[in-house]
Phi, psi and omega in degrees: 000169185228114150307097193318314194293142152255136172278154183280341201237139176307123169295331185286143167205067215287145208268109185276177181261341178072034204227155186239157153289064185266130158327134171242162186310331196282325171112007180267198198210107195264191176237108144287117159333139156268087204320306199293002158293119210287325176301282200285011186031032159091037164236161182224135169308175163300313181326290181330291161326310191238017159293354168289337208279352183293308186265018146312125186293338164299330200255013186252107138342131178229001145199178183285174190199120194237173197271115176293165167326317194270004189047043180241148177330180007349142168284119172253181187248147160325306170313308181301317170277357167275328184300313160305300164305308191285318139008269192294296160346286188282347157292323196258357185283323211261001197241304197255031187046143170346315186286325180276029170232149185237146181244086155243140193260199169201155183310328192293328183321128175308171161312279207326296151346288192284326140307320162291329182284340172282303212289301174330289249268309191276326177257338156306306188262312150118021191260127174272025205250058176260129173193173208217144205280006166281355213270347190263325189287319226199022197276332159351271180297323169317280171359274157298337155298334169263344155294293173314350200204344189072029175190152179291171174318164147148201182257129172256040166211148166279163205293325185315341181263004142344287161304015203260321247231127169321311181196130173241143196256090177272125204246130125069056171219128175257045206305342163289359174226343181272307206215081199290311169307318155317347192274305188003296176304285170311340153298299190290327193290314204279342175272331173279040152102330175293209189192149183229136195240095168286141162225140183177116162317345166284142146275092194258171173307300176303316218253350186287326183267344178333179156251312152250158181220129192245141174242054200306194195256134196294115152113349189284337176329321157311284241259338150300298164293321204250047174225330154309300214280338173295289205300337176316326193274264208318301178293020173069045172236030176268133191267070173354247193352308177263013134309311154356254174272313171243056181215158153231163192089015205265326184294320198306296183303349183272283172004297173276336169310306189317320193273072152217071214271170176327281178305349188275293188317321195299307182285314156345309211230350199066011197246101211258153191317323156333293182301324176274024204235308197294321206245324157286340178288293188289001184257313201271348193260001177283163180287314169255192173181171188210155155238136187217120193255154178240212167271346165329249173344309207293288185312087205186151164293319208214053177285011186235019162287307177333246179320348162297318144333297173272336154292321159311333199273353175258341177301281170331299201270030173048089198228324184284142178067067184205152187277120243008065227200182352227225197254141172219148194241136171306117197259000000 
């Protein structure tokens, strides 16, 4: 399905560390929490805690170090070791062509950076074969988020309204241990009263604090949202009006819902019919509710069928662009 609306808000909401660096008298760097920070609220992941420890003069190269006859490591001079690498490029660009040479970049790179490393690939080396490791993490979701709604992956709400919000459905995130400052928010949705719906094929740290925790069968997830999404059509919880007026695509989604009746989804995904019955009941009857997709789901032969999948199941029941309501992917 497609949502017809364009949102008014940046989908991005990227979960940040909140930390600050400071020089210490010694020449090390220590790491501080940041109270006024709205995400982490003055707490720091493991990330956070040992991002400093990256620039200990120990564990840091102080020069390049390239492989001796016998293929052990060595220290080299700058001149040398550039002198190999352009080397080794133009030898295998001049036996195999352009193309047999590869570029992969990565998120951490800056603009800047990710800019230049494009400029290498095409114009130095003359090669199309450039790619970057999001193209596996999160490319799923990008997909499908721009088919449904016309914007790339991210959160179109800030994680404050989690706690807000009756019952979030979390797909394929182990965010208690991936993301630690963050389990709070979902800690506070279950004392005000919401309810958390884990899927994850794991008994993870995350899914242990749930109210429910579902386990399909490792790769079942397609078959899942859309055994969801049937019983949503049979019991009469499709919000008729807004499916309407603001979606398109809806029989095609109704279609693949239908052919996935319960007892089928059940021998599929392992996840017995109580239970997806149990999970349309606690999704539909709070006034909002959110789905928050991860890498679970995305990393599939058809992950962006996936997610696509669940994003329907908030299209139908009219839960996107509603206030602490609709879907967002963990960034």
């Amino acid at each position: 399905m497609q949502s017809t609306v364009t949102p008014t808000h940046c989908p991005y909401c990227a979960l940040q560390c909140g930390m600050n660096l400071t020089p210490a008298p010694d020449g090390t760097v220590e790491v501080s929490e940041r109270a006024d920070f709205p995400v982490n609220r003055g707490a720091l992941c493991g990330k956070g805690r040992t991002a400093a420890s990256v620039l200990a003069p120990g564990v840091r190269l102080t020069s390049p170090l390239v492989r001796d006859e016998g293929g052990t490591l060595v220290p080299a001079s700058w001149d040398e070791a550039l002198d190999r690498i352009t080397a080794g490029l133009g030898r295998t660009r001049a036996e195999y062509g352009p193309d047999a040479l590869g570029v992969f970049g990565g998120g951490g790179l800056t603009n800047e950076k990710a800019y230049t490393l494009g400029k290498f690939a095409r114009v130095v080396l003359g090669t199309s074969q450039i790619d970057y490791n999001g193209r596996f993490c999160m490319s799923s979701a990008a997909a499908a988020g721009i088919k449904a709604f016309g914007l790339d992956r991210g959160l179109p709400f800030p994680l404050e309204d989690i706690p807000k919000s009756g019952c979030v459905i979390l797909v394929g995130s182990n965010l208690a241990e991936t993301m630690p400052p963050s389990l709070r928010f979902f800690t506070e949705l279950r004392e005000n009263g919401g309810t958390l719906i884990v899927i994850d094929p794991r008994r993870t740290k995350t899914a242990e604090q749930a109210d429910l925790h579902l386990a399909p069968r490792p790769g079942t997830d397609l078959a899942l949202a859309l055994g969801l999404l049937h019983l949503v059509i049979a019991e009469g919880r499709v919000d008729e009006e807004y499916v309407r007026e603001r979606t398109a695509g809806w029989e095609d989604a109704r279609a693949a819902a239908m052919a996935h009746w319960p007892e089928y989804v059940e021998r599929i995904t392992g996840v017995s019919v109580p239970q997806l019955r149990q999970t349309v009941r606690m999704f539909c009857e709070p006034e909002s509710a959110m789905v928050l997709t991860a890498r679970g789901p995305e990393q599939q032969s058809k992950g962006t069928d996936t997610v696509g999948a669940w994003i329907n199941l908030c299209l139908a029941t009219g839960r996107a662009g509603r206030p602490l309501s609709g879907y967002g992917c963990l960034t």
